[in-house]
N, C-alpha and C positions, 0 to 999 in steps of 0.2 A: 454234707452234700447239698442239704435244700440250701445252707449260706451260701454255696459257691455259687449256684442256680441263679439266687435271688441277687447276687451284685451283677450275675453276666446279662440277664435283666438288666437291673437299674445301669451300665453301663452302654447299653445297646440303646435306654432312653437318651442317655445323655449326647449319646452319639451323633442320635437323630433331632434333636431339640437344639443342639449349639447352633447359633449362627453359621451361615458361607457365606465369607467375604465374596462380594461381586467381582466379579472379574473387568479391569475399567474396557471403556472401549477404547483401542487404537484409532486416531483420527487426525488426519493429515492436512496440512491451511498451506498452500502453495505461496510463496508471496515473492516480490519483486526482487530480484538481486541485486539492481544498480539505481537505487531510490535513495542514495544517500545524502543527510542521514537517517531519514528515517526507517528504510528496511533494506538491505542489500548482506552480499556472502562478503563474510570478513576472512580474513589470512586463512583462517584452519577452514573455514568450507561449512562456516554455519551462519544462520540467519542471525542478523543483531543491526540494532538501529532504536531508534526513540518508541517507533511506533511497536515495534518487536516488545521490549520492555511493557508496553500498555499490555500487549495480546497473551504475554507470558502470565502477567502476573493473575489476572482474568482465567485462563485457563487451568492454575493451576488453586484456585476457589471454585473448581467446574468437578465434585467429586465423579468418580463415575467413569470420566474421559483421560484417556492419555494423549494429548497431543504435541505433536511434531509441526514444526515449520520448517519448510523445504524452498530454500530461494533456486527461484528459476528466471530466466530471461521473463521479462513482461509478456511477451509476446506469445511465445510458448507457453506460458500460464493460460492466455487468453483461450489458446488453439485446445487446450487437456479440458475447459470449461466448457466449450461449443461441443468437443467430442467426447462430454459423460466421462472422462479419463479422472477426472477429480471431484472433492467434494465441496472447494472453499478456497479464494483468491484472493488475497488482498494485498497492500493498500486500495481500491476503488472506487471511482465515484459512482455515482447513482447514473445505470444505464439502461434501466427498464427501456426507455423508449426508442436507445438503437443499436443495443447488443441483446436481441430476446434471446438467448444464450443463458443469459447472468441475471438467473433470479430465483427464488428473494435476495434479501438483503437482511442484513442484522442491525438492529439500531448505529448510529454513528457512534466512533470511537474519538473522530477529534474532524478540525477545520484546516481547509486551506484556503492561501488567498494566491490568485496567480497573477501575474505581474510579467509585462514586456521588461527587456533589459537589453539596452543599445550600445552601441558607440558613443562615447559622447561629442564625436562630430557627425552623429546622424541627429542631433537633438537640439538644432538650430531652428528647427519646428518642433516644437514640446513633445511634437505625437503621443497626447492626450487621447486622443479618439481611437477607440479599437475596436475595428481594424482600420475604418478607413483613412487614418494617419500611415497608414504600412504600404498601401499601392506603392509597386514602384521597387521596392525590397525585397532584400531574400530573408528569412524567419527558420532561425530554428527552433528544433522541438525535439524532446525524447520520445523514439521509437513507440509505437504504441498507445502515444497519452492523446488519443484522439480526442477524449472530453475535453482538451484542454480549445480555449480560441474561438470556440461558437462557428454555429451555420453558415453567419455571414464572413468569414477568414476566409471558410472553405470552400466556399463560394470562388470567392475572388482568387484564389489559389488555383479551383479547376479552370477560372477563367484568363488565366496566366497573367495576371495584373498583380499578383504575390506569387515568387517562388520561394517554395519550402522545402526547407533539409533537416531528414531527422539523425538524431545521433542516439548512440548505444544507452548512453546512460546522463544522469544530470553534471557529475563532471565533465562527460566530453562536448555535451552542450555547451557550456563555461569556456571550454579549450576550443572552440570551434568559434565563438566569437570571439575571443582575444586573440587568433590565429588571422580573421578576416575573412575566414569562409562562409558567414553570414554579417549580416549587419544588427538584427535584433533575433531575441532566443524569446521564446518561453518558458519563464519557469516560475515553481513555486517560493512568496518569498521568502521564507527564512529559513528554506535547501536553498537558496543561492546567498544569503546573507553567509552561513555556514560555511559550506564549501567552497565559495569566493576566498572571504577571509582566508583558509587554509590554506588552497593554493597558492595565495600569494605570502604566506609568512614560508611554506617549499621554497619560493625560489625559482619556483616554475617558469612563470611570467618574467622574464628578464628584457623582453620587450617593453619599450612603452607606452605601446598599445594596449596592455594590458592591465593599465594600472588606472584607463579611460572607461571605465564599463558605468553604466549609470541605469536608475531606475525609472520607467518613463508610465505606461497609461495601465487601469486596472483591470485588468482581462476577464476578471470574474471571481466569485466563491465558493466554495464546494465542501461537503460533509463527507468524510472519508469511513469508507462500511469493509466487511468480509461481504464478498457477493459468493452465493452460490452456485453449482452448475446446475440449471433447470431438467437437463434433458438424466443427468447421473439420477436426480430424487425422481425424476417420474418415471425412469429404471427401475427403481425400488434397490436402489446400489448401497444407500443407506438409510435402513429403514429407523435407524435413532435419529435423525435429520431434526423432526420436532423437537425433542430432549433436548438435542443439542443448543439446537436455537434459542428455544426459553430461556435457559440455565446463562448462556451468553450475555443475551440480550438482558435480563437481569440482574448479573452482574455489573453491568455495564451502566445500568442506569442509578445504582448504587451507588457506583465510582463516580460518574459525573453530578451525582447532585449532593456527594462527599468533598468535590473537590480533586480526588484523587486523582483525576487520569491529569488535570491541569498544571498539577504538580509535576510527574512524570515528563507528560510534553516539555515543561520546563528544563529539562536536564537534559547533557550532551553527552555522549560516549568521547571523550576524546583519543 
């Protein structure tokens, strides 16, 4: 009787001495749909792209966390971060000072460089200078990429000496200039070095207009981060917000001074 006693004991210690695995948290990074290729929804209705690969492989060295990426329209991502609906955007550039919506930020994940791209018989002047080589032209742009083009673009765009047309995604950018419904796009270079190339080994372009696209003046550079929504953390909607940061931002600065995220960028989903 006292043995039985004395294991139901020492079983009741062991009970209460084992570890519990933590429970990770569930946490969700809203990111761009039609950024190909670095993040956009492919066939089945899931995130994937270059930059997706960097974010995966980072999160899943984030013990603790389970996270999801969920492509949505740019724009509507923008709108779920202004109105506390989400807890984390990206691809984006650094917008502290005209989206107070979207902050912090988490260290960068990688660079972009952006870059006009014309007609090549609008490039009988180099249009070298940006913007003011553009008076006069219509300019496309994907929906939402307002950091792209600087103050002075927009300027001269409200001043209607540039008109501006924006398209859904960086392919119909692409399709919108070899169409003629603008004269120069902006975009980033090597999502248009990319996705040019493809379209035209499709078949798509069967005009000849479409096989004149050229690279013309350098719009600017930019660190691409996960932005926050400011108004969700100062809800207290997620109160692991720090944990999470850290552990990211961490990571991250592992990888890039391993090499590793540069190697990734290096690779294409074809």
């Amino acid at each position: 009787m006292k043995n039985n006693k004395l294991m139901h004991i020492l079983f009741l210690l062991m009970f209460f001495v084992m570890p519990v695995r933590a429970i990770d948290v569930d946490v969700t990074i809203f990111i761009d749909d039609a950024y190909a290729p670095y993040s956009f929804k492919d066939e089945a209705g899931k995130a994937s792209g270059i930059y997706i690969n960097v974010l995966k492989t980072v999160f899943s060295r984030m013990p603790g966390f389970k996270v999801s990426l969920e492509p949505v329209p740019w724009n509507r991502g923008k709108k779920l971060m202004e109105e506390g609906e989400g807890f984390g955007l990206a691809p984006a550039f650094f917008h502290g000072h005209d989206w107070p919506y979207l902050y912090p930020y988490s260290l960068p994940f990688a660079n972009e460089t952006i870059i006009s791209i014309c007609h090549a018989d609008q490039l009988i002047n180099p249009r070298s200078n940006w913007p003011e080589d553009y008076v006069g032209l219509k300019v496309g742009n994907v929906a939402g990429f307002d950091g792209w083009g600087g103050e002075k673009f927009y300027a001269l765009v409200k001043q209607g000496k540039i008109r501006y047309q924006e398209a859904k995604g960086s392919v119909e950018n692409i399709i919108n200039l070899g169409a003629g419904s603008v004269q120069c796009i902006m975009m980033e270079e090597r999502a248009f070095d990319l996705e040019y190339a493809r379209l035209l080994k499709s078949g798509q372009f069967k005009q000849e207009a479409f096989h004149h696209l050229k690279k013309a003046a350098l719009i600017g550079e930019d660190p691409v981060y996960i932005g926050y929504s400011k108004k969700a953390i100062e809800l207290g909607k997620y109160p692991f917000h720090m944990r999470f940061r850290q552990a990211f931002d961490a990571e991250i600065y592992k990888m890039t001074r391993s090499g590793e995220i540069l190697k990734i960028l290096k690779t294409v989903n074809e």
